[in-house]
N, C-alpha and C positions, 0 to 999 in steps of 0.2 A: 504494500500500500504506500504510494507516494502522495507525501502532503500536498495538494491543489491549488494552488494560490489563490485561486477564486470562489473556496469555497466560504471563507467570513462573508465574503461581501454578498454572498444566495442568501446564506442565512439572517444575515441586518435586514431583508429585505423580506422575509417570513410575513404573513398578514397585513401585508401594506393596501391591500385588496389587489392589487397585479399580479398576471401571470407571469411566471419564471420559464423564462425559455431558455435553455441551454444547445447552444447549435457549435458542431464539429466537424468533422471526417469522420468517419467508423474507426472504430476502436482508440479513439482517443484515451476513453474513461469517460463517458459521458453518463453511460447508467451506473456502474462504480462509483463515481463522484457522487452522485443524488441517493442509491442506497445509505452509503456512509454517512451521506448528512439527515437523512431520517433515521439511521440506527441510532441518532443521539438525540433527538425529538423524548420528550416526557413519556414512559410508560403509559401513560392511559391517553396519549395519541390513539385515532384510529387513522390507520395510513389504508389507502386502496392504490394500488398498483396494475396498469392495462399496460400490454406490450400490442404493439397495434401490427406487429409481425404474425402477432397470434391472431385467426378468424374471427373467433369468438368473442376478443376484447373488442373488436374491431366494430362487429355486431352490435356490441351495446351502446356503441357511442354515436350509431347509424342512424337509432330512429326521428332525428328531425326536431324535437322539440325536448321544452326543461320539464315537464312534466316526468316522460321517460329517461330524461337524465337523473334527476331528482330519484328514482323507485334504485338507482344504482347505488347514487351519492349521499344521500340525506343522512346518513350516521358517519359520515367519513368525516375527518379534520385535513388530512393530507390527499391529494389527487394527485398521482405521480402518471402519465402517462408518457408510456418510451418509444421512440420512432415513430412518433407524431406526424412527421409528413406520410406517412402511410396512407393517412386519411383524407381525400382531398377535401373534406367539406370541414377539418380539422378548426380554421378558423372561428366560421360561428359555434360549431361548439366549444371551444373556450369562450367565446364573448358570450352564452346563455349560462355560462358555467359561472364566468365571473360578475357579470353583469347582477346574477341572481342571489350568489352568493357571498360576495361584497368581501370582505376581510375576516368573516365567520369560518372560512374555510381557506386553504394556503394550495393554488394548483400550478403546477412543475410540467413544464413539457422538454423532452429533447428531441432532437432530428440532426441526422445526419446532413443536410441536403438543405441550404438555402431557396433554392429554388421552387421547396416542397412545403415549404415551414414558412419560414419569414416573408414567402413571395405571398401566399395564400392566409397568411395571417394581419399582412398590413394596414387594410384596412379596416379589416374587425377589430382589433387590438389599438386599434391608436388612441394610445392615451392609456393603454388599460394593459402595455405589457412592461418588464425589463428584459433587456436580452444582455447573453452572455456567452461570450466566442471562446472554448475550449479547445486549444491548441494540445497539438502533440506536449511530452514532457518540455518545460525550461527548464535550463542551468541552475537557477532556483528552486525547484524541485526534487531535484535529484543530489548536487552539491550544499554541502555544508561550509566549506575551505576552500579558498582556490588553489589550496595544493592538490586535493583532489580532481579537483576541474583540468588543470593544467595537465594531470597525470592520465589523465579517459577522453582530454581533446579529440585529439587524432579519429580514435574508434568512435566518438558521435558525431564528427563529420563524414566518416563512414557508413552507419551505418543506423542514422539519424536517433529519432527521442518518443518513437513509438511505448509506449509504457509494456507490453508484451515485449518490445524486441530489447528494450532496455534492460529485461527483467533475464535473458539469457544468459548462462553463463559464457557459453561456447560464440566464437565467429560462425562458426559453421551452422550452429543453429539461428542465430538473428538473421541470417542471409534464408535459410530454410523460409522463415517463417515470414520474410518479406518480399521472397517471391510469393508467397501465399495472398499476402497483401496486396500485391503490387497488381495480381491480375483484373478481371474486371468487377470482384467483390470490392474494388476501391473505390472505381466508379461505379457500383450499381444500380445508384438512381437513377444516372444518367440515364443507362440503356432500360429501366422499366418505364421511365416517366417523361420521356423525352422520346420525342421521333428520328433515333438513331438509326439509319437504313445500314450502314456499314460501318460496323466495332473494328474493324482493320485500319481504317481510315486515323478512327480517333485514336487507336492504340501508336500509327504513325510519328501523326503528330506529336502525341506524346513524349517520343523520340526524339525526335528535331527542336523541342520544347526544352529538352534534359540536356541536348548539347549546345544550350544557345544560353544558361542563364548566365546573369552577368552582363551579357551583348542586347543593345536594342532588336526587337523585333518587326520585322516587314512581313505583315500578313499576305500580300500580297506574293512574296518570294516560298513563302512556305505553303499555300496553294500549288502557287507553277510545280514545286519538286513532288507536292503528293497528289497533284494531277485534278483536284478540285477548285469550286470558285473562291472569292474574296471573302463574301458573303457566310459559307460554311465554315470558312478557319476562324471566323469571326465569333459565330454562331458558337462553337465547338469549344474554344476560351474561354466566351462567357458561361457556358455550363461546366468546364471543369472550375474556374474559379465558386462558380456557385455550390459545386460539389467540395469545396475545400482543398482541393487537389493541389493547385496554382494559386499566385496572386501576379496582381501586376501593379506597377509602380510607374506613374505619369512624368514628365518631364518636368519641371520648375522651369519659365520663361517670364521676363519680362520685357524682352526684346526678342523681339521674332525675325530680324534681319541678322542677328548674331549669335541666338543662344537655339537648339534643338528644342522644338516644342509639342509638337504633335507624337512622338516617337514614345513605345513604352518597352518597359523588361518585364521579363516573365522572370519569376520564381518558384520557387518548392517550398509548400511546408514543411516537407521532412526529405531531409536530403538522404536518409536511407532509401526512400521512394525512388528517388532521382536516380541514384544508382544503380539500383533492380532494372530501372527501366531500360538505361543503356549497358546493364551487366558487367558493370566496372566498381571493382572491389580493393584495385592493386591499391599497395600503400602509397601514403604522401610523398615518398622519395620517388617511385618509378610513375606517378602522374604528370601529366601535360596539364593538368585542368583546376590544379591547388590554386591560382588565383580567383578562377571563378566558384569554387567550392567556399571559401572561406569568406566573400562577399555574400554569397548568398545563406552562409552561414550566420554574420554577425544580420544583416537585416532580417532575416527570420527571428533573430532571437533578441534583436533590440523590439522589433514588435512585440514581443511576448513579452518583452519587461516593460515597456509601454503601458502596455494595456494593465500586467497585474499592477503596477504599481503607481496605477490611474495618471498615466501622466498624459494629457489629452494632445496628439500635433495634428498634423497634417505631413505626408511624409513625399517624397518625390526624391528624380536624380538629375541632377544637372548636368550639360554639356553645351558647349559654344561650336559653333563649326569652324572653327583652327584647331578643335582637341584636346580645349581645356576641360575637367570638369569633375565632379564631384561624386561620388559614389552615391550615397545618400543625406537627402536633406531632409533637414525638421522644421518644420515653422508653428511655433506657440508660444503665447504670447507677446504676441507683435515684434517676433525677433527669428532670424532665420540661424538653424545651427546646420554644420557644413561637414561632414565625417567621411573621410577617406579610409581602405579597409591596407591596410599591408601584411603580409606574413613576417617583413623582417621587423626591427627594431628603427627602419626609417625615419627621418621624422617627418619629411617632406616639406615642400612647400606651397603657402596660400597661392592658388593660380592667382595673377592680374587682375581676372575678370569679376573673379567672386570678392575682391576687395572691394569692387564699386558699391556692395548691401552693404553700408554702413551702420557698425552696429553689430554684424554678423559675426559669428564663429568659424575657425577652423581646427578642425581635431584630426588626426590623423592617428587610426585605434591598430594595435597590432597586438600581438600576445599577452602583453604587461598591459594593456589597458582594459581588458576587461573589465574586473570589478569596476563597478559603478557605470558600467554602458551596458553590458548585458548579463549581471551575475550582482 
């Protein structure tokens, strides 16, 4: 059992009369997390538990109206229902569930799958939910010291923060278990809930996705090589990003005659993912690819300490077309911070360009800087 970091802030937020949405990738810990946090709810809780994988839970939550929700609920304190996008009509019944039953009762949904939860929940829910983005393991989670962290580097940009693959002893078994992963139980909302004609296509992509983070992306060049339109690579990003899969990261511009503004980067949540996909395991000495493994390492894991440790930005990458520019940028409160990723002890230097944000930062993060950016 690895401590959550998000799980105080579910529980502050117990009987506020809002539903708790907890939304991830599969096997985060998403129903691990919410069991744990009701094993510790007061003995004479009554908790009711639907997994909406199951028919029958499925069933009950079908008939349309709070009457027959009510002959389910009415002696319950806790409503936990898991894989909630299951149900496409999922929304109103959370809004008859809450609407009726106000702060009397405390209701928890997860889902895998943005697209299935949060898309079909927004406007029944507005005003009436909190949500809460459970990322594979952080650094936080797992380390105590960064002698420890500094010791297990390597193997977690390996072979990423999955909480099962984390939990191996063996190489040979987290690579087992993340092909497992990696196939299309990863994405399988995608292909039930989504008008997927060809799982080869998007497996593709996937590929070309895993050897390009780090590099901006031209949807357009990744069509031509997998032989489809603009349109479908388009298409096909935004549902792996909504499956947790990907993220992308927009350009910071405020000159459009000098600085790249339209262009984005793809990333991985979990860069064990990343490497199943293109079946590359060899160590950091015999890689071509440690520079971009380790960017998409520290912005993966600066989001995740972001978020638990509520620090609110807006995040982007900068670049100039002479080839200046900046790994990742933060902008909150009304100040821009500017972070370059190195593997060595560098220190580098502020480009020119990003001197003209007056005001702004330059950090250039490499092994020793960890603590306090993402740990």
């Amino acid at each position: 059992m690895f401590n959550r970091k998000i799980m105080p802030y579910i529980q502050e937020d117990f009987f506020k009369g809002k539903v708790l949405l907890v939304v991830g990738s599969r096997q985060v810990g998403k129903t691990t997390l919410i069991k744990e946090l009701l094993s510790k709810v007061h003995s004479d809780k009554k908790i009711r538990t639907l997994n909406l994988d199951n028919n029958v839970d499925k069933d009950l939550l079908s008939q349309g109206s709070f009457e027959s929700l009510n002959r389910v609920f009415a002696n319950d304190d806790f409503i936990f229902i898991d894989e909630a996008q299951r149900l496409f009509s999922i929304g109103i019944v959370l809004k008859l569930l809450v609407d009726n039953y106000g702060k009397t009762k405390q209701i928890i949904a997860t889902g895998s799958s943005s697209m299935n939860l949060l898309d079909n929940t927004s406007e029944p829910l507005t005003g009436r939910k909190f949500t809460y983005h459970l990322y594979p393991l952080s650094l936080q989670e797992i380390y105590s010291d960064d002698h420890e962290l500094k010791k297990n580097l390597e193997s977690n940009i390996l072979y990423g923060f999955y909480p099962e693959v984390v939990s191996q002893k063996s190489d040979e078994d987290k690579v087992r278990l993340l092909r497992e992963l990696s196939t299309s139980y990863l994405y399988k909302d995608i292909l039930e809930f989504q008008d997927i004609r060809n799982p080869e296509v998007l497996a593709k992509l996937l590929q070309l996705l895993a050897l390009q983070i780090g590099s901006e992306v031209s949807y357009s060049k990744l069509a031509s090589k997998i032989g489809i339109d603009y349109k479908t690579v388009e298409r096909y990003i935004d549902l792996l990003e909504k499956s947790f899969v990907i993220f992308r990261l927009s350009a910071y511009s405020t000159n459009k005659r000098r600085e790249v503004s339209k262009n984005k980067k793809v990333y991985f949540y979990d860069l064990g993912i990343r490497n199943t996909i293109i079946d590359n395991f060899n160590l950091p000495s015999l890689r071509t690819d440690m520079g971009a493994l380790w960017e998409n390492f520290l912005v993966v894991e600066r989001l995740k300490y972001r978020s638990y440790n509520k620090i609110y930005a807006k995040q982007y990458f900068w670049r100039t077309y002479d080839d200046s520019e900046v790994d990742l940028v933060e902008e909150h409160g009304g100040k821009l911070y500017g972070y370059e990723f190195k593997l060595t002890k560098s220190s580098g230097k502020t480009p020119l360009s990003w001197e003209k944000y007056e005001g702004s930062e330059y950090v250039v993060i490499n092994r020793e800087k960890l603590p306090g950016f993402v740990f």
